[in-house]
N, C-alpha and C positions, 0 to 999 in steps of 0.2 A: 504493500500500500504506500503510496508517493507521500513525501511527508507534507504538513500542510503548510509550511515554509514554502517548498519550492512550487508548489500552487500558488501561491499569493504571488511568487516573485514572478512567476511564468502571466501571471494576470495583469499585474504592471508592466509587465516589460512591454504587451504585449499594446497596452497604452499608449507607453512611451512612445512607442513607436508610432502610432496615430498622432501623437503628440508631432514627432520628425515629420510626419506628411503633410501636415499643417502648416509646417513653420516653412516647409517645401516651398511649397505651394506659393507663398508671403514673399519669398526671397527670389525665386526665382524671375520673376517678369523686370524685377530692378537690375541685374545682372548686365553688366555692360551696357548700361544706357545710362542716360544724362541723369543725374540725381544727384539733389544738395547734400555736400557733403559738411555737417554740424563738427563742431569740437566742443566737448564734455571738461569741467572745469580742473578735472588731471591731464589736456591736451590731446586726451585719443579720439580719435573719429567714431564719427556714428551716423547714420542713415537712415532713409527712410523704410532701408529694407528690417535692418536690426529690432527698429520699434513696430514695425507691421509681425515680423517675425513673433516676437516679446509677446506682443497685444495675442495673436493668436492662441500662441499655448495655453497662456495666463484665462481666458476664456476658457478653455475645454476645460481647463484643470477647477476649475469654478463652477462649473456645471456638475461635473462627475464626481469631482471629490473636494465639496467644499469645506472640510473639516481639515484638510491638508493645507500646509505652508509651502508658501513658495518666496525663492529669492531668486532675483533676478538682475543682471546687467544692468537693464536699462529704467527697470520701472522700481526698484526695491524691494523691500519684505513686506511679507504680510506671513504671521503667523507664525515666526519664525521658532516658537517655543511648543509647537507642533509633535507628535509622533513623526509625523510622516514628514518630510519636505521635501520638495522639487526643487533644483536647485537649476537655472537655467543663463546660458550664454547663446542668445539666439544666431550672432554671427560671432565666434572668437575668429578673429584675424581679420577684421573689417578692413584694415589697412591692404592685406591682399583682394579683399573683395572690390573694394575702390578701380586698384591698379589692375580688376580684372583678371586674377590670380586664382583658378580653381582649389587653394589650396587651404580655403577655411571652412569649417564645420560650425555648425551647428550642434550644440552642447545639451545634454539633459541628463539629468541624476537626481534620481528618488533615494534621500536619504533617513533610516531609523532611528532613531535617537543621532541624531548627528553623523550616523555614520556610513558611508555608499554601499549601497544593497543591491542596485543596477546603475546602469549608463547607456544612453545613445552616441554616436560619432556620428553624424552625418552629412555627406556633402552633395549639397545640391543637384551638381551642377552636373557631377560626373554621376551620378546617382550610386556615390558608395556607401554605404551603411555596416558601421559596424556596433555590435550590440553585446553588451558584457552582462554578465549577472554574478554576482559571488555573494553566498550565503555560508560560511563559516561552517564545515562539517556536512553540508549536504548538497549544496552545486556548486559549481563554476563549470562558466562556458563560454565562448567568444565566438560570436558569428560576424561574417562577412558576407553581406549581401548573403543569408538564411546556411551560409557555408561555414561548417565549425573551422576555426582557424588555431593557429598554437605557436608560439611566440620559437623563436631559434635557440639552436643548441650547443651557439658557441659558448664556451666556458672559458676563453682567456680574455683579456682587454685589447690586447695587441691584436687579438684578428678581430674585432669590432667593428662596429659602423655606427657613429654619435651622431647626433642631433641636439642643438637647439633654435629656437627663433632665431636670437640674435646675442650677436656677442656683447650690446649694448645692453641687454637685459640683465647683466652682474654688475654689483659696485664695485667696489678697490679690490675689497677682501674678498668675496665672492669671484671676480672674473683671476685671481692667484690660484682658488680653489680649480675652476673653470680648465686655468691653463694645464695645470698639477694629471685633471683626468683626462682634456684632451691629446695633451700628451702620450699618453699612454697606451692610445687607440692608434685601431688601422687607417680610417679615415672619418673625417668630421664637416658633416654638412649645416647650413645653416636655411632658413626660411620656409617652414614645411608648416609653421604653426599647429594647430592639433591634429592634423592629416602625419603626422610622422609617428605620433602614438597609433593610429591606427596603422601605419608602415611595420610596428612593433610588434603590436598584436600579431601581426602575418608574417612575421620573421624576416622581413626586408632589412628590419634596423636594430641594433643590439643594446642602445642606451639613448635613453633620451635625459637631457639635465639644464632645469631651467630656473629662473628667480623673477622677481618682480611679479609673481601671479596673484589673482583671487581667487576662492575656493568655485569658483562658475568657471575659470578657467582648469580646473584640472579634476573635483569631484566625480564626475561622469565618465572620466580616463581611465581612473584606479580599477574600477571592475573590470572595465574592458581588456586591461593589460594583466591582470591578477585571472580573469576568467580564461585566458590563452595561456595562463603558464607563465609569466611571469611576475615581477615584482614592483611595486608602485608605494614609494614612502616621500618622505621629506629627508633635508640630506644627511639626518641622523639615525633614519634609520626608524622611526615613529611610524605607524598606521597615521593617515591621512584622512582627517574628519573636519567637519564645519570649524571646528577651532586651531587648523595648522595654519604657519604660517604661509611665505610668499614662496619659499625654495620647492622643488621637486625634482627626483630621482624616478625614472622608471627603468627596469633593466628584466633582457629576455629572462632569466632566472637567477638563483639563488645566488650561485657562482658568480656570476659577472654583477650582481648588486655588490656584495660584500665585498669585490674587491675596489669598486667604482666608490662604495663611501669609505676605505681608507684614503685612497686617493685625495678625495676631499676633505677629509680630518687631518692629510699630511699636511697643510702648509703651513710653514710659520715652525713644523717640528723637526 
């Protein structure tokens, strides 16, 4: 008998993703066409598509489950002291969306007591979707467009393949830490925004490490990369919940995490 865990997660997830077709939908017709482009009072862009996106979910999620919290990008909290919350970045990478850049997702993660139980990755444009679920002792799973996928089996750093945004994204001491593990890797690409975690998930890429984020930027990643077999903390090495900071670690497995946060505890020793 399935336990009633992994029913309830199968039943959100299953949401969420009507959640992704909606914001779909919102996002899509602005896509390389002429549209104001706003700046928000920490400098980052946003759009007509972000807040059509936003408005969308925050609707369904309001109909169907009005007893749940939701936090969002563009519009704020509501509820935030919730069981249940949504936690939603209706475009992360707006900046490539702007420059026309297939390479930003749309973000969703229903989190339990603060802490990610599912996630959506989806991108529009190319219509790729990846869908994580991790319930502690009873699933993990990562699908790719309805296809289970599973993170790579490298186990050294030297044959790696890293990822972050941008190199701009570390301060002083953070981009020493930065340099410390890309160093240590095979090769290191930059500008994938959250299309590189789902690269992750599918064993394209073997570490992803980045700073300056909020928890809409990475909450919905954690299953996705934890549900294919790999590992998704903060760069100490903490489970990742509403209350982490700005840093994050994802690495295909066990092996290549543990070795990727010494790397980054080395500098300065």
């Amino acid at each position: 008998m399935p336990d009633p865990r992994e029913l309830v997660a199968e039943m959100y997830l299953q949401f969420a993703e009507e959640l992704a077709d909606a914001s779909g939908d919102a996002i899509r017709p602005w896509f390389r066409r002429d549209s104001t482009v706003e700046r928000k009072q920490d400098g980052s862009p946003v759009t007509q598509a972000d807040r059509g996106a936003e408005r969308a979910i925050r609707e369904r999620i309001a109909d169907r489950y009005p007893r749940h919290g939701v936090i969002g990008e563009e519009f704020g909290v509501e509820q935030a002291d919730a069981e249940w919350v949504w936690v939603v970045d209706p475009i992360d990478g707006t900046g490539a969306f702007v420059a026309g850049l297939p390479t930003f997702g749309t973000l969703i993660a229903l989190l339990q007591n603060g802490a990610p139980l599912l996630g959506v990755l989806d991108q529009p444009i190319l219509r790729e979707r990846w869908s994580g679920v991790d319930v502690p002792q009873v699933m993990a799973r990562t699908t790719h467009n309805s296809h289970v996928v599973h993170t790579s089996s490298t186990v050294t750093l030297a044959d790696c393949v890293g990822f972050a945004t941008t190199p701009e994204m570390f301060d002083r001491q953070e981009s020493a830490a930065w340099a410390r593990l890309a160093g240590s890797l095979d090769r290191v690409r930059y500008g994938a925004d959250c299309y590189a975690y789902g690269l992750l998930a599918s064993g394209y890429v073997d570490i992803v490490c980045e700073a300056s984020l909020k928890s809409w930027d990475y909450l919905a990643l954690a299953p996705i990369v934890r549900g294919a077999g790999g590992q998704m903390t903060d760069w100490g090495g903490s489970a990742l919940t509403i209350e982490s900071g700005s840093q994050v670690l994802a690495a295909a497995n066990a092996s290549v995490h543990r070795s990727a946060i010494v790397r980054l505890e080395q500098v300065g020793g």
